[in-house]
Each structure stands twice: as C-alpha cells, then as structure tokens.
C-alpha positions in Angstrom: 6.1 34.2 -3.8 9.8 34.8 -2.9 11.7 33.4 0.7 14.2 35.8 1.5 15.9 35.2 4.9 13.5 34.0 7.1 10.7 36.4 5.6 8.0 35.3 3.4 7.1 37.8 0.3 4.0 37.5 -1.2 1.9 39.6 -4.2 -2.1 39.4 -3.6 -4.9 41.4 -4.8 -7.0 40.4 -1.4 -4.8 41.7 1.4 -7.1 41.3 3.8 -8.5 38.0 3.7 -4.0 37.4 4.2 -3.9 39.5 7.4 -6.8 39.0 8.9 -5.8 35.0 8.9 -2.3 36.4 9.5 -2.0 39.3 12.1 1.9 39.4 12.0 1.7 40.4 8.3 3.0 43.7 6.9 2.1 45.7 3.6 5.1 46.9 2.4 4.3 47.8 -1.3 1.5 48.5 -3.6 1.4 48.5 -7.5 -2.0 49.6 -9.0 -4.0 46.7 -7.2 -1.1 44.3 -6.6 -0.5 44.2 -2.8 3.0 43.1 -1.5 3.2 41.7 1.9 5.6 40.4 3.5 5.4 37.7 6.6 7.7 35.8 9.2 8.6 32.2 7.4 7.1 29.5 9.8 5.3 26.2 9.8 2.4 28.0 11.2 1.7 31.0 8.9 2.6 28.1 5.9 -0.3 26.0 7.0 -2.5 29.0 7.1 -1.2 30.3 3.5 -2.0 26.8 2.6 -5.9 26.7 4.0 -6.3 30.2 2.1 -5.8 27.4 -1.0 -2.7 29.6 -1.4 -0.4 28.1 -4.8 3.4 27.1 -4.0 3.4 28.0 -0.4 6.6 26.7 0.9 6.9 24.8 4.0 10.0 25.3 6.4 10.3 21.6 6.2 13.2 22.3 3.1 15.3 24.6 5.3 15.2 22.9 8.5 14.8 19.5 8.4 17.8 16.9 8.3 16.0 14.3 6.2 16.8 11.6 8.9 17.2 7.8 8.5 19.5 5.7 5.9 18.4 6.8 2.8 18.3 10.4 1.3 14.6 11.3 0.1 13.8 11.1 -3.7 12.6 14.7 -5.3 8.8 13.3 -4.9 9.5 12.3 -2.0 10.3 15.5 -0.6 7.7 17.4 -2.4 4.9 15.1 -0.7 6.6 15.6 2.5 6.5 19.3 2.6 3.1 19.2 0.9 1.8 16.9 4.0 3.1 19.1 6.6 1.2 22.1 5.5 -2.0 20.5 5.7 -3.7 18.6 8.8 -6.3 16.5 6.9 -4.9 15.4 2.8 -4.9 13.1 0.6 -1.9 11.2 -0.9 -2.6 9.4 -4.0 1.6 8.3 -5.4 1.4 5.3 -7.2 2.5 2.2 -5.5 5.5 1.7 -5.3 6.8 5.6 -5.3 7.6 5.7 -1.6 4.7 7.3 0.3 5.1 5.8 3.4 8.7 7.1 3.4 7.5 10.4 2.8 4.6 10.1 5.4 7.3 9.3 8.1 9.5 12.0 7.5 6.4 14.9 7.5 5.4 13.2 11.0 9.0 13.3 12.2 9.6 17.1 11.4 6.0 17.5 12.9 6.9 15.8 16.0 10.3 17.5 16.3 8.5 21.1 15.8 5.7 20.2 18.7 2.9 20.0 16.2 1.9 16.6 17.3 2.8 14.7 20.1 1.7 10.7 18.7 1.1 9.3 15.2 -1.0 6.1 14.7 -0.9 4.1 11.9 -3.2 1.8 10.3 -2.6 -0.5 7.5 -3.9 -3.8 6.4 -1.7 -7.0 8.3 0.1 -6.9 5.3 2.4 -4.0 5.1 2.7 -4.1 9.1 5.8 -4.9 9.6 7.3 -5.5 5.8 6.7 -1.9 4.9 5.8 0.6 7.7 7.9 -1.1 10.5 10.7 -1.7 8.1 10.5 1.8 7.0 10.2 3.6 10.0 13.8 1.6 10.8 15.1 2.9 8.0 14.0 6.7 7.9 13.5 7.4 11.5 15.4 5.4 13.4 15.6 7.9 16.2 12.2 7.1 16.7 9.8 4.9 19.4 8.0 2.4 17.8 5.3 -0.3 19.1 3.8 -2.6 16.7 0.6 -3.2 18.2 -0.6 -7.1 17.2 -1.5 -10.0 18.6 -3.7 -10.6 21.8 -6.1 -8.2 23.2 -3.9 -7.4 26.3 -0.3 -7.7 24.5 -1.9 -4.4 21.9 -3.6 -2.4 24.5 -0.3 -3.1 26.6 1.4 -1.8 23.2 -0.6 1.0 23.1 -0.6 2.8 26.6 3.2 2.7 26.3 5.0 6.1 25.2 5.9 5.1 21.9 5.8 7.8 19.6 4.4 6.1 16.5 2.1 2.8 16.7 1.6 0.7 13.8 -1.9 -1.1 14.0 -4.0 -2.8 11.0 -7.9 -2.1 10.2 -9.5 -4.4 12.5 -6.9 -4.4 15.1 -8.8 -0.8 16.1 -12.0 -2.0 17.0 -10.0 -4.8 19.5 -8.6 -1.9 21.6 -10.7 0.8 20.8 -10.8 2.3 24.4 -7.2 2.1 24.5 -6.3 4.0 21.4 -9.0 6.6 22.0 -7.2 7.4 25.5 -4.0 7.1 23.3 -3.1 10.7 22.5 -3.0 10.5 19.2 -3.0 13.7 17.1 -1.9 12.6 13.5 -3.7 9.4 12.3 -2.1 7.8 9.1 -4.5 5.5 6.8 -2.5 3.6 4.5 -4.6 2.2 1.7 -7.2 3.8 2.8 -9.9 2.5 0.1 -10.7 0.5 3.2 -12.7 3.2 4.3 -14.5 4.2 1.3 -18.1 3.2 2.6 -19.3 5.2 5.6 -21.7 2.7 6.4 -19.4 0.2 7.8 -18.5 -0.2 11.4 -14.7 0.2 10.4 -15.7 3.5 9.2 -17.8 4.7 12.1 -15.2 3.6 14.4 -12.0 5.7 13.1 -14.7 8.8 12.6 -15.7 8.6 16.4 -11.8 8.4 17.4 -10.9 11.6 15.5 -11.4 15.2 16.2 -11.7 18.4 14.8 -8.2 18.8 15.7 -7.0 15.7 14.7 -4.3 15.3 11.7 -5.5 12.6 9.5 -3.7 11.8 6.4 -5.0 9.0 4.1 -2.8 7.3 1.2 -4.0 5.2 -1.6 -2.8 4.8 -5.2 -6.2 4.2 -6.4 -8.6 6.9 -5.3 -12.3 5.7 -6.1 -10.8 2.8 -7.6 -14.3 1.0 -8.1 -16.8 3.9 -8.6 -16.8 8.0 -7.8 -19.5 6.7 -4.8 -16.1 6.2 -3.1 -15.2 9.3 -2.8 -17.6 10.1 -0.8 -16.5 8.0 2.1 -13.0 9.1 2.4 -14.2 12.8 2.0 -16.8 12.4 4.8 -14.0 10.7 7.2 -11.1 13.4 6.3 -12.6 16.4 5.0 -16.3 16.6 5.8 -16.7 20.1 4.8 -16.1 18.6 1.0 -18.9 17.0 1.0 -22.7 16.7 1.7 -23.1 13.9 4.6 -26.0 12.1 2.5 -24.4 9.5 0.4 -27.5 9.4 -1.6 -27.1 13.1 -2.6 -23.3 12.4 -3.9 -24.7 9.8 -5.3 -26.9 11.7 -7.9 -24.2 14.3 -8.2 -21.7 12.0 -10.1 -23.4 9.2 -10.9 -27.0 8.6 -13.3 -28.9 5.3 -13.7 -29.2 3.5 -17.0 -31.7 0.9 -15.6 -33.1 -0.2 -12.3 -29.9 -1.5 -11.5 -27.2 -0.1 -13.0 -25.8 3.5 -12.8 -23.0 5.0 -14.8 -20.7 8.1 -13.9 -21.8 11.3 -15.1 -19.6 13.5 -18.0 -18.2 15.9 -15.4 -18.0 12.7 -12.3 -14.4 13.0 -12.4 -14.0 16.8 -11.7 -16.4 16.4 -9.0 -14.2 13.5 -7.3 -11.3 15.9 -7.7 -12.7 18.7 -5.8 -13.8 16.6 -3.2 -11.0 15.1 -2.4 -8.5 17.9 -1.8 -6.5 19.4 -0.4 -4.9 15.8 -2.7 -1.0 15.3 -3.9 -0.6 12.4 -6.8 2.5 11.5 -8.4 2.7 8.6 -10.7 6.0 6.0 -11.3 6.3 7.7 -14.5 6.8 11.0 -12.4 9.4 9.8 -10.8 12.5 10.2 -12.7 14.6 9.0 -9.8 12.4 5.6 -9.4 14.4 2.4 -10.3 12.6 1.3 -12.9 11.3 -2.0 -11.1 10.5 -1.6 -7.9 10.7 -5.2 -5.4 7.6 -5.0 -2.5 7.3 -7.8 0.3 3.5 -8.3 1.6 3.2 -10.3 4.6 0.0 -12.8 4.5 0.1 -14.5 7.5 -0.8 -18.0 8.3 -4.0 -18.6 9.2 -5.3 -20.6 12.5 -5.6 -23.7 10.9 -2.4 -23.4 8.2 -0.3 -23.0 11.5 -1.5 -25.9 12.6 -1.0 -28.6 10.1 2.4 -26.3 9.3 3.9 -27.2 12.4 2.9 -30.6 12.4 4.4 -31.1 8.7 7.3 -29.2 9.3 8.2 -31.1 12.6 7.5 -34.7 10.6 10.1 -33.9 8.2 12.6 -32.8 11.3 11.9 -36.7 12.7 12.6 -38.0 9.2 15.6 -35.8 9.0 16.6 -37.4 12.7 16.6 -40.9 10.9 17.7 -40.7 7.7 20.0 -38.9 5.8 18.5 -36.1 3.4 18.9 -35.9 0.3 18.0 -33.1 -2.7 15.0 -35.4 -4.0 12.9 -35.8 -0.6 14.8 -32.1 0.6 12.6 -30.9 -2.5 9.2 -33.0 -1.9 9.1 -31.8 1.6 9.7 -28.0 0.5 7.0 -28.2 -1.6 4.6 -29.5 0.3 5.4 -26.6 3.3 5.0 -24.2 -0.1 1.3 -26.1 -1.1 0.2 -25.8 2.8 1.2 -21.9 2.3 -0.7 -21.6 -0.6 -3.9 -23.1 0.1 -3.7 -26.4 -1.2 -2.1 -29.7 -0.5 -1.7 -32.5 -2.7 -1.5 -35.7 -0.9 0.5 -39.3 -1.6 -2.7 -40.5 -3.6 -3.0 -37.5 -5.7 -5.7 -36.3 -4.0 -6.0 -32.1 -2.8 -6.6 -31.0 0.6 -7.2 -27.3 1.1 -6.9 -25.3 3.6 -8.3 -21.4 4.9 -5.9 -19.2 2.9 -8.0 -16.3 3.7 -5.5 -13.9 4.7 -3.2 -14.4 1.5 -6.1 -14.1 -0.9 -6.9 -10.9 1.0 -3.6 -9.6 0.3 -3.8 -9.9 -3.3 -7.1 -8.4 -3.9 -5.4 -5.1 -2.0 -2.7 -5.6 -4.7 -4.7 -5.7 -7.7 -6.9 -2.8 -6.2 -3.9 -0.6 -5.7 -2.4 -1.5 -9.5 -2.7 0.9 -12.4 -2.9 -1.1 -14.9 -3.2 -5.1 -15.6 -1.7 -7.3 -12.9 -0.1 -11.2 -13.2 0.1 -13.8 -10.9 2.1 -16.5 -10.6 1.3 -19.4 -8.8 3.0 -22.7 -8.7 -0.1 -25.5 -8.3 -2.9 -26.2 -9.7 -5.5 -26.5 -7.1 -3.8 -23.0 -6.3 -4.6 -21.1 -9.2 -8.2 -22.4 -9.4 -9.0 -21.2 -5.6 -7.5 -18.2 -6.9 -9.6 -18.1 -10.3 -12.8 -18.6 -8.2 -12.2 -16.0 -5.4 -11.6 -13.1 -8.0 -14.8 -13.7 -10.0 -16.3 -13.9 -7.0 -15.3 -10.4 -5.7 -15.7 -9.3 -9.4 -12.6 -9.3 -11.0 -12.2 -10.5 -14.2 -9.5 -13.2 -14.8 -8.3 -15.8 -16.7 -6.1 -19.1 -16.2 -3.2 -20.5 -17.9 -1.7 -23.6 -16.3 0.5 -26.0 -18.3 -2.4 -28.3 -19.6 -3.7 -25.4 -21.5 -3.2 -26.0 -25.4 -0.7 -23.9 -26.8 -3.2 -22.3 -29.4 -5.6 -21.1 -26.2 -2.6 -20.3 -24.4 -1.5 -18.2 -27.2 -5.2 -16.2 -27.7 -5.3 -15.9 -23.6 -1.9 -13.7 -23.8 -3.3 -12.0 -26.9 -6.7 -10.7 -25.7 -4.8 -10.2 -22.2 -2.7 -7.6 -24.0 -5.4 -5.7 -26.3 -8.7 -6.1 -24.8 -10.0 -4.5 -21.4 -10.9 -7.6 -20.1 -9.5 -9.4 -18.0 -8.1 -7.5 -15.7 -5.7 -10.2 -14.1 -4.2 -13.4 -15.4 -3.4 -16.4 -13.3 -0.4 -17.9 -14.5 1.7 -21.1 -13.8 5.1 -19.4 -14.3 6.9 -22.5 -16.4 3.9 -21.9 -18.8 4.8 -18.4 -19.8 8.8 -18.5 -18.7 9.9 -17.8 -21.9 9.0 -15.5 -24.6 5.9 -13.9 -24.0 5.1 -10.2 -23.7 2.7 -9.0 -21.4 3.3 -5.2 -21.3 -0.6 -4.6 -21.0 0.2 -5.5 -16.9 3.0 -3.4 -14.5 2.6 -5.4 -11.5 3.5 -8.9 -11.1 2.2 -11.0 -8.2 3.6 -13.9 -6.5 1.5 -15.6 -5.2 3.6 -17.9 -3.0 7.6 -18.2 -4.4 9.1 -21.1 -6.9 12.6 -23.0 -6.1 14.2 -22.1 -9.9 16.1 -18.6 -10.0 16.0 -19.0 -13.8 12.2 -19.4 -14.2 11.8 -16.5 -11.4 13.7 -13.9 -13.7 12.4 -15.1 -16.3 8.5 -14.9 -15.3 9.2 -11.1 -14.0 10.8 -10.1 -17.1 7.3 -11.2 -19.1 6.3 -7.1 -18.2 9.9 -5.8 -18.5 9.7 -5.8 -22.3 10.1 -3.8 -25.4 6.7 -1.5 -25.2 6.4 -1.3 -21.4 5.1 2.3 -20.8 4.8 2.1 -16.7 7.3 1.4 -14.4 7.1 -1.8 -12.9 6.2 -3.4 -9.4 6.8 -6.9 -8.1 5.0 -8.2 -5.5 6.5 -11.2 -3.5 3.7 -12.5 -0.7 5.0 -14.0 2.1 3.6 -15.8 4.9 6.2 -18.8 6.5 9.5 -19.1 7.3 10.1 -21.0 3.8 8.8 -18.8 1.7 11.0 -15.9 3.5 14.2 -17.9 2.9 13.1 -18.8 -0.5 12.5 -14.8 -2.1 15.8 -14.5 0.0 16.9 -16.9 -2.4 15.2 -15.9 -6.0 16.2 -12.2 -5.3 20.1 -12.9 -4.8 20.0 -11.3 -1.4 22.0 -14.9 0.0 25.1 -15.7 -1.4 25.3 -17.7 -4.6 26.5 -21.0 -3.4 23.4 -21.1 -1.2 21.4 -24.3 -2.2 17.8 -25.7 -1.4 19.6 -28.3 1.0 21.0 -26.0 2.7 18.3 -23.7 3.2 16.3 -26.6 4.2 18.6 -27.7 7.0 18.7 -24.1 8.2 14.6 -24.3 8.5 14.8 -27.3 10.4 17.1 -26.3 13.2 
C-alpha cells in the first residue's frame, strides 16, 4: 500500500469487495491475479479500508493534522491516534502510564476539526477527572471547550446543555443526568478504564448501552483487558462491538471457560485467542514499547474527601487556625497538626489518648483498587499509619486481592521472608508497606507501580521508598502513583516531587494552608 500525492495505491486479489465499499475506486493495473487500484486519500475511504480489516491502512491524520497543544506526541502516541480515527467503535489497551488519554484527545480533535463528530463525552472514574483528562485536555487541546460536569444535580445538567465540545463526567455521574446527556449530542463517547463496564448485567452498563447508537463512536481504554477472567470480555464486546459477540453471557461463557467443580471454572487452552478476536478492532502497546517513555512515569489520582472526612477536616483545620491566632507556631506542634490533617485523609485518626478514630475513606480505597487493577505486574503501597495499613489490609482481602503487611513492629526476620516470597512467589499480589520500614536497601523489582497511599513529610524517605522498584533487575518501566484528596496532601507531593523551590519548609507550607 503506497500514498502518492493525495491518491491511495493498493494491490488486492478481491477487487470487488474494494469497489463495491468504494465507488470512487479505479483499476488501473493487473498482474496475473494481483489487482492494482488506486483511490482518492481521505478519512472516509481510510475508515472503510479499515472495516474491510484492511492491514496498514493509513489515516490522513499524519498529513494533516498539527498535533495541537504543549507537547509534541510520542511515536505511540501517534500510532494510536491515527489507529483511533479509522475506527468508530475500538479498543485501546496501552499500558498505564503510556499516554492514552493524550492520544485519545488528539484523534477527537482532528475528528471534530474534519466534521466527523460534533461532541465527545468522557467518562472516567472521579479520580482521573480533573488530574488527568482535564489536565490533559489543557495541555493538548487547549483550543478546545471544556465542561467538567460534577457536583449537584443542576450544576452537571447545567454543565451539560452548554456548547462545550468535550464533557468530562465519571461512572455514576451518568445515571444523575441521564436525560440530559442523552439530549446531549454526543457522537464519540470515551470510556476511560473501561473494566468498569465489563458485566452487562449492571445498571451502569445498561445505562451507557441505551445512550449509544448504532452511529455512535465509542472508544474504550483500559490497560488491563479481562483483567480478572475472559467472562470480561464479554461485557465490553457486547457494549462496543456487539457483532463480536453472542448477546448470552452464558454461551461466552462455555466458549472460554470449563468448570473443574461446582464452583469453580478455569479458562480453556485456546480462552485467550478467543478474547482477542472479540475484542477488536484493539491497539496495545506496552511501557516497554515505548522507547520514548521516561523510564518512571509520576501520575496524580484525585480521591476525594468524603461527606463525613470534610467535615471533621474543616473543623480540625479551623482549630489549628484559632491556635495559630494565639500562639506562636512552632515546627513541633506545625508537625503534630499536619499529621493529624494527613491521618483524617487517610482514614484513621489517632487521638491524645492513643486511641484510633476512623473515618469513611471510601473513595480513596476505591481509587487504589482501580490502580492495582490497571498494574501489570506487582504493586506497593506506602502508607504512613498503622490503623491505615490495616483498613487497607482488610479491604483488599476482602475484594480478593492477596496482600501482605509490613509495618515497623514486624521482626526483621519476617520482614525479610515477606520481601522474599513478595519477589519470587505469585502470591501476593500487593504489599502494604510503612515506607521507614523498607527505606533503605531492599529490592522489590517483582512490583512496577508504587502507590502512595496518602504522602510523607521526609524527601529522603520519599526517594528512597520509590527507588525500592528502580533497581538492578527491573524489567518494566515504572509508575508512581501519588493519591490525593486535600489541600495538604496537594502541597505536600508538591513538596516530595521538587516541583516548589528548595528552601520551602513544612512551616511554611503550613502557614500557606492556614490563610
């Protein structure tokens, strides 16, 4: 397949099946059985090469579009673009951590600038809302409209019927506003981790299949495609590309999967190729793809406060600005009343009697399930407290993940066997870790995502922890993953990253949180 001038040239042993799904094309040669035909070069006639399940078709994306924004698009990046823009309902399965959503923004932008679609709507968890897709639709299509549609019922439907060109919503912020973002206009819908809808059962699921059309664009990202079991395939088939798959879950069921007992079922031999098939048209490029990746990559997750953490957060916070009225402040209580904004972040406060008082820290524990879900191999997390790490410990096992703890009361022997199995044995899958208990030499290559679950106030011990996977036998390019949720904990990663100037101390940052 050649591109000469603006004319496509092709070689095909079906010529017809080419012009009947392409009127405008011309035979121009014929060699034995080899047809030559030759075609005008648009978006249109690539996107119908492309549904023929045509190989290397080029979209016009590469010679027409000016790769907008502040950043010029990595080689995957434009790849995934151009592969995106030649099909209406795909899969994207990059690794986290490899750009996606960048890529995602700047197929919808040529779209929109080449009339193909008039609205995009994406939906993400709460998370990645405004620290990734907002952020990144600032940075890559800054030319662009954007509503982030949150909050109250009226302030998103308000959101919504305004002319912004792309809307930002999460999962359950759909079924608030439904009404409002079927009348929306949307013809491209973007599902960013979109494992959320693996189960067609689920009313999340039956309301996004009921917005969309046959007509509809609907492109669905996720590092980990049937992450938990090739039943999930099924789901995100049915929801993008229905013709992939029968609509009986039951049926898929039996086609990739056999049971063992009453109540177990294992994959089949040939359950993978029948996951691949189904979910295509698919693009996947892993870190180690990516020659032009930094080698670490740095990703903020937003984990809001819940109801009842704002609560007791302002009323803390507001304490320590009457104490600050009256007395002067000093590093010592500057640091006790940091730390107990950080525990009420967290989960888990420890009070003046030594007692623990926790709080709903559903949202954050939310967010780091969708982390270690989206990983590709082993994950850490540090968290500073005690109480924290076991209200971690508990909800994993709970939602099946296998973990383990180690907290500076574990013995030195057990610590040492923890990091060992950790590293050679499948299990477990995550490892909750107190990050002054495993500062300093240990290796932990078996994990390439590190979690934090709420930030420390020691630069030192925050390099340190990190470089625990950045070590001699690391095979897998990295990720860091800083959760957020308060104003503190902004300033603080601010901090730890050496994004504020050096001379910037935890007094100082204090005083600026208390204005």
């Amino acid at each position: 397949m050649q591109v000469i001038d603006n004319t496509l040239v092709l070689r095909t042993r079906h010529p017809t099946k080419i012009q009947t799904n392409i009127p405008s094309s011309d035979i121009v040669r014929k060699d034995n059985d080899i047809y030559t035909i030759k075609m005008r070069w648009d978006l249109l006639t690539a996107q119908r090469l492309a549904k023929l399940r045509m190989k290397n078709i080029p979209s016009p994306i590469m010679r027409d579009y000016k790769w907008t924004g502040l950043y010029a698009p990595m080689e995957h990046q434009k790849t995934t673009a151009e592969f995106l823009t030649l099909n209406p309902r795909a899969f994207c399965f990059n690794e986290q951590g490899t750009g996606k959503t960048g890529a995602a923004i700047w197929a919808s932008d040529y779209l929109l600038s080449e009339g193909f679609i008039d609205r995009v709507l994406i939906i993400c968890p709460l998370s990645i809302m405004k620290s990734a897709w907002e952020a990144d639709l600032y940075k890559f299509a800054p030319h662009r409209s954007l509503g982030v549609a949150h909050g109250a019922k009226e302030k998103r439907k308000k959101i919504i019927e305004n002319d912004y060109e792309y809307i930002i919503i999460n999962y359950d912020g759909i079924n608030v506003v439904k009404d409002a973002v079927a009348k929306g206009g949307f013809n491209l819908i973007i599902i960013d981790e979109a494992n959320a809808y693996k189960n067609c059962t689920t009313n999340r699921w039956k309301l996004i299949n009921r917005l969309i059309t046959p007509s509809t664009w609907m492109w669905m990202l996720t590092g980990t495609p049937a992450a938990q079991s090739p039943i999930d395939a099924h789901g995100l088939a049915k929801l993008c590309v229905p013709d992939n798959v029968t609509p009986s879950k039951m049926r898929f069921k039996d086609s990739v999967m056999y049971p063992v007992s009453k109540f177990k079922w294992i994959p089949k031999p040939n359950a993978q190729d029948i996951v691949h098939k189904t979910l295509q048209p698919a693009i996947r490029f892993t870190k180690e793809q990516c020659l032009d990746l930094p080698p670490v990559t740095y990703v903020e997750r937003t984990a809001p406060l819940t109801l009842q953490q704002k609560h007791y957060y302002k009323i803390l916070r507001e304490e320590f600005i009457l104490e600050a009225g009256d007395e002067h402040i000093t590093s010592a209580n500057v640091a006790v009343n940091m730390s107990k904004l950080l525990q009420l972040s967290g989960g888990a406060v420890y009070s003046n009697s030594g007692n623990v008082v926790e709080f709903d820290t559903s949202n954050r524990l939310n967010v780091v399930k969708e982390v270690i879900e989206e990983a590709s191999a082993k994950v850490l997390i540090f968290a500073p407290f005690k109480h924290t790490i076991e209200i971690l410990y508990n909800y994993l096992n709970k939602a099946g993940i296998t973990a383990e703890c180690i907290t500076g009361s574990v013995s030195l022997n057990k610590r040492t066997k923890l990091f060992s199995n950790f590293q050679v044995l499948p299990n477990p899958k995550v490892l909750i870790i107190q990050p002054q208990a495993a500062a300093h030499g240990i290796t932990l290559t078996a994990a390439n995502t590190i979690i934090w679950y709420s930030p420390i106030t020691s630069t030192e011990t925050y390099l340190q922890a990190n470089a625990r996977i950045n070590r001699k036998g690391q095979k897998n390019a990295m990720t860091i993953v800083n959760i957020e949720g308060s104003a503190v904990e902004r300033k603080l990663y601010k901090l730890l990253s050496g994004r504020l100037e050096a001379h910037v101390k935890l007094l100082d940052l204090y005083q600026e949180i208390i204005k």
